[in-house]
N, C-alpha and C positions, 0 to 999 in steps of 0.2 A: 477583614482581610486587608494585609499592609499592601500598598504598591509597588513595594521593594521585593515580596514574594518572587522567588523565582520560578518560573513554569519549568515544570518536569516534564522534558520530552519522555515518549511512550513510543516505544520501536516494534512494531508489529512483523515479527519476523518467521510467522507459522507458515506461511503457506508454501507450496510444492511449484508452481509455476511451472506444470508442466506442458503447457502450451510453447513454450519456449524449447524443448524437447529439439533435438539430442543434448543441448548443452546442456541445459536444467533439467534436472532429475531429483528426485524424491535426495538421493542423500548428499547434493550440492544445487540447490535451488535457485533461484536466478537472483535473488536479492544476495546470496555470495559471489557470484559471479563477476567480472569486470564487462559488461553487457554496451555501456552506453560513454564510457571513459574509462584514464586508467584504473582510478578506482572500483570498486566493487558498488551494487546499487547502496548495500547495508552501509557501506562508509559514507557516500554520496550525504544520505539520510543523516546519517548521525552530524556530519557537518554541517548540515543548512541550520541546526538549530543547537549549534554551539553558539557560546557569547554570553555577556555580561548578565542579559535576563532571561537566561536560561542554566536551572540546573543540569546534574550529571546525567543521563538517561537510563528510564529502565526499559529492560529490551525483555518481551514476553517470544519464546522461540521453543522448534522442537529439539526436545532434550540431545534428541545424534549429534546437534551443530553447537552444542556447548563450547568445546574447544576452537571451532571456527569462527564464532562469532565473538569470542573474546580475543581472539587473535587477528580479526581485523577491525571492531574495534578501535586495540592497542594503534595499531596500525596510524589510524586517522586521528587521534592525541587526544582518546576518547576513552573513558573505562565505564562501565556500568555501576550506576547507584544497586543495582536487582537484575539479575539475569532470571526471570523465570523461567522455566524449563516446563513447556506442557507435556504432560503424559499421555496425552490423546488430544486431537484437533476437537474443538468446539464451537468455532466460529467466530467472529469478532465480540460480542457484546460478555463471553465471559471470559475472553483472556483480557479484555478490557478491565474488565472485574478484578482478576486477578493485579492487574499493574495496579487499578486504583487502593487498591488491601493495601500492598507493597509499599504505595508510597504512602501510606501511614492514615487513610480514608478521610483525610481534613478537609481545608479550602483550599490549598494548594493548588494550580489551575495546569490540568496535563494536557499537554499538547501531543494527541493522538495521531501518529504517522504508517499509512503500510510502509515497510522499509523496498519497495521493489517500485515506485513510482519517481519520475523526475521532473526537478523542478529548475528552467534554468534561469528565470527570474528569482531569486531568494530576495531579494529587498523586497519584491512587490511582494512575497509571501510573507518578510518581516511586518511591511506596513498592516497589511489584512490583520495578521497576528494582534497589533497596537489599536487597530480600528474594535478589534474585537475582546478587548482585555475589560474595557469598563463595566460590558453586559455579563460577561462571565465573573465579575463579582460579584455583579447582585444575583448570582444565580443561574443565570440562562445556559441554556447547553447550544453552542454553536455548532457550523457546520464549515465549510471552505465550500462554495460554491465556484466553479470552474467553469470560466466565459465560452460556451460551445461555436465552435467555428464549422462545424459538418453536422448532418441529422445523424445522428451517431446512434444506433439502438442496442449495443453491447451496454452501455450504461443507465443507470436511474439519472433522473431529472430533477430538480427541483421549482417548484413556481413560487417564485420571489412574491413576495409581500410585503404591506405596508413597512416604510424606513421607521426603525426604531432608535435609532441611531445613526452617527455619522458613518455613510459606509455601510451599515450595516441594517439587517430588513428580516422582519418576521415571516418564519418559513410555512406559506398559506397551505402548498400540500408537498410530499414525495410522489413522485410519479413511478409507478415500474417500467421496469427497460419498456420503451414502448417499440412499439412495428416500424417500419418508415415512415408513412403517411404523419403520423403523427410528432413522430422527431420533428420531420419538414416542417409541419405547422408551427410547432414552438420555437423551435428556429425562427420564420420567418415571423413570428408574433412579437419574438422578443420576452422580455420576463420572468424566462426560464435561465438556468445552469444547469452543466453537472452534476451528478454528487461523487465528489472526488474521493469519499473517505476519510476525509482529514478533519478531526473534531478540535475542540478549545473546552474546555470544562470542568471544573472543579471537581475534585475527587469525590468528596461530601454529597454534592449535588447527582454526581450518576451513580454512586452507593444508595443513594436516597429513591430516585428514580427504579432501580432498579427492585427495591424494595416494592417498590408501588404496582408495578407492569411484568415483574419476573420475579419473583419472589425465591421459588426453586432455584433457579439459577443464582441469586445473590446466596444463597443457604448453602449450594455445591460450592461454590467459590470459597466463605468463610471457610468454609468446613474444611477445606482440599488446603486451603494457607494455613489453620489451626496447626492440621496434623502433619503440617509436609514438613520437608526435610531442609537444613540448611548449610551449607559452607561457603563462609565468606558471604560475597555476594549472589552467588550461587542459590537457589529457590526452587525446589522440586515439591511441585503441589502432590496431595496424596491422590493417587490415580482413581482408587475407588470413589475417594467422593467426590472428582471431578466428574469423572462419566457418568455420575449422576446429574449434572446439569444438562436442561434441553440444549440442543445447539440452535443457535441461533445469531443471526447478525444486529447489531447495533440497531441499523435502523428500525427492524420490524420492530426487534425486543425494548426499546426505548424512545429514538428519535420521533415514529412516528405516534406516537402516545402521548407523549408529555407534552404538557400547554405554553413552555414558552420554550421554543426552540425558533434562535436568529439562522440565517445566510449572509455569510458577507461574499458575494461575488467580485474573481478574482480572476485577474487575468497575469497567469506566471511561468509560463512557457511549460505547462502540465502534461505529460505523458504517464499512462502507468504499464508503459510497452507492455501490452497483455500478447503480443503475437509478434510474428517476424516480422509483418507489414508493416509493423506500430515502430519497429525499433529502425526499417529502413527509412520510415517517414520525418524520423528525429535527426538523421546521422547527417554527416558531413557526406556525399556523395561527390563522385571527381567529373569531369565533364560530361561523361556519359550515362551519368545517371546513377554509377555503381557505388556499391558500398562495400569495401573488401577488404576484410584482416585475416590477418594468417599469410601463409605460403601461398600465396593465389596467383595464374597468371590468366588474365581475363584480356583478350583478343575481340575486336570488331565485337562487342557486346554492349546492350546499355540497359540501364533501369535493372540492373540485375544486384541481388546483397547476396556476398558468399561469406562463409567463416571458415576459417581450415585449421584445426587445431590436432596435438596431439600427431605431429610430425608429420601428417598427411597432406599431400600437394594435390591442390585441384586447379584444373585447367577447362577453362570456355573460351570457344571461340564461335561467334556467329551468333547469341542467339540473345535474346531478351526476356525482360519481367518474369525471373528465376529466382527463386531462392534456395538456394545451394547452402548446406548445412554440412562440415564434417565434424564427429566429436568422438576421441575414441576409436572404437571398431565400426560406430555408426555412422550414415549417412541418409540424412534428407533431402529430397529434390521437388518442389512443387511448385505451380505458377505463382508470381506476384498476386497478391487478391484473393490467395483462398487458404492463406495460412492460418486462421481459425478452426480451419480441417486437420491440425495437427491431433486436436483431442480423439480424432476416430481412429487413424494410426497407435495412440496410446491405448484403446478400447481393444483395437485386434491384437495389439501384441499381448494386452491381459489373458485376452481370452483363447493365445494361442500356448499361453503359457512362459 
C-alpha cells in the first residue's frame, strides 16, 4: 500500500437524531440541520476531511435525504465519490460494509465519520489521523479515542493499552456505557477515553474482518451492492438482501473481536451533541449564560438555550436553566439537565399516535 493513497472519507449519515426533536425529525435530521454554525453538521463533516490526503467522500445515508444531502454537499465544494442510499437502518457495522464494497474492498484506508459530531480542533484530528496512518497499513483497525473531561455514562469507554506506536496504543478492552461510579473511577484513574465512533482502516482489512466475526452480514452486504441499483453516483443497495443482515454496531460486530485493534487518544474539541444540553454546553453563550437564535427576546434570564424558528417569536423573562425549543407548529420547554428526557416525549407521541 503507497503512502500517496488517498483515505476515503466515509460519511455516516443514517441516523434520525431524534433526541434533538422538534428541530430534528426522521425526514430532516440533525446532521442536515445548521445545529452548531452556519453550516449544516453534514457539511461541517465533509469539510474537516477535505484536503490533499484525502479523497472525495462516500456518504452511506437514508434514501429520503438523497437530494439533501447532495445538495448540501455541493454546497461545502464537496461531491460524493458514492452516495449509498440504505433501504432500511442496520446499524453501523453494515452500512460500513457497504461504503467499504463501494469504495472498491482494497487497501484504501477509509476514514469512518458519524456525519452529526463536532470537531472544533481539526488539526489535532488531522495529526491523530497521521499518527494513525502507519498501523493502518500493516493492517490494524483503529479507533479515535476522545480525552474524557466528565464521568460521562451516555458513552462506551475505552482502556488504553500498551503504546504500539507513536501516539498510538493497543486497545486492552471496550468498556459499555458504564453507571457513574464507574465513569468516576476511570476518569480519575486515568487510561481510559471515549469511544467517539471515528475509525481509520483499510477497506480489505474490515471486508476481511468481517468475514471472520459476521459473516451473514458481510454475505447481506455483497449481496444488496451485487443486485442494487445505480445512477451516477447514486447506490441503492437491494432492500431484500440488506434486511437480511443482523443489525449490528461496529464495535460488537468487529472492533471488539479482532486481535489488533489501536487507540489513539485525542483531544479535539469533540461533541457528538446527542441532546439540547450537549449543544448549549458547546455554544457561544452571551453574559448570562444564554444561548439564543431565532426571533428571541430573553429578559432578566440566564443559563437558559432557546431556538425560535419558522417565524415564531418566543419571549422569557425571569427565569433560568430552560430549554426552550420552537420548530414549526412545535414547541418544547424543559429544564436545563434533563434534555435526554426528549426520547419519552417522542415515545408518547408514537403512542398517541
Amino acid at each position: 500500500m503507497s503512502d500517496s493513497q488517498p483515505i476515503v472519507p466515509v460519511i455516516l449519515s443514517g441516523g434520525s437524531g431524534t433526541r434533538l426533536w422538534p428541530m430534528s425529525r426522521a425526514e430532516k435530521p440533525k446532521q442536515l440541520l445548521s445545529l452548531t454554525a452556519e453550516e449544516t453538521m453534514l457539511q461541517l463533516t465533509a469539510r474537516r476531511a477535505a484536503g490533499e490526503q484525502f479523497g472525495p467522500p462516500i456518504v452511506v445515508a437514508n434514501a429520503h435525504h438523497a437530494d439533501m444531502v447532495e445538495e448540501q454537499l455541493a454546497a461545502a465544494d464537496s461531491t460524493a465519490r458514492a452516495l449509498v442510499l440504505e433501504p432500511i437502518g442496520r446499524n453501523t457495522a453494515p452500512a460500513i460494509a457497504l461504503a467499504a464494497i463501494a469504495a472498491g474492498g482494497g487497501a484504501e484506508p477509509l476514514l469512518v465519520m458519524p456525519s452529526d459530531h463536532v470537531i472544533t480542533d481539526v488539526d489535532a484530528f488531522h495529526a491523530a489521523i497521521q499518527a494513525a496512518l502507519p498501523l493502518v497499513r500493516d493492517g490494524w483497525l483503529v479507533t479515535f479515542g476522545i480525552t474524557p473531561d466528565v464521568p460521562e455514562t451516555g458513552y462506551g469507554w475505552i482502556k488504553v493499552g500498551e503504546a504500539i506506536g507513536d501516539g498510538v496504543h493497543r486497545v486492552e478492552r471496550f468498556v459499555e456505557k458504564p453507571p457513574r461510579e464507574k465513569a468516576e473511577e476511570m476518569l480519575a484513574h486515568g487510561g481510559h477515553t471515549w469511544n467517539g465512533g471515528i475509525f481509520l482502516f483499510r477497506a480489505d482489512i474490515y471486508l476481511g474482518a468481517l468475514a471472520s466475526y459476521a459473516p451473514e452480514m458481510l454475505a447481506a452486504a455483497q449481496q444488496a451492492m451485487e443486485k442494487g441499483r445505480r445512477d451516477g453516483a447514486r447506490i441503492w443497495p437491494d432492500a431484500d438482501s440488506f434486511a437480511a443482515s443482523p443489525s449490528d454496531s461496529i464495535d460488537y460486530a468487529v472492533m471488539e473481536k479482532a486481535p489488533r485493534v489501536a487507540v489513539v487518544p485525542v483531544t479535539m474539541g469533540w461533541s457528538d451533541v446527542g441532546s439540547w444540553d450537549a449543544l448549549h454546553a458547546i455554544s457561544h453563550a452571551d453574559a448570562g449564560g444564554n444561548v439564543v437564535r431565532g426571533d428571541a427576546v430573553v429578559i432578566e434570564s440566564s443559563n437558559c438555550l432557546v431556538r425560535a424558528e419558522g417565524g415564531k417569536r418566543v419571549a422569557l423573562v425571569g427565569v433560568e436553566d430552560l430549554i426552550v425549543v420552537v420548530s414549526g407548529d412545535d414547541v418544547l420547554v424543559l429544564p436545563r439537565g434533563r434534555s435526554q428526557e426528549v426520547k419519552k416525549i417522542i415515545e408518547a407521541m408514537q403512542k398517541s399516535g
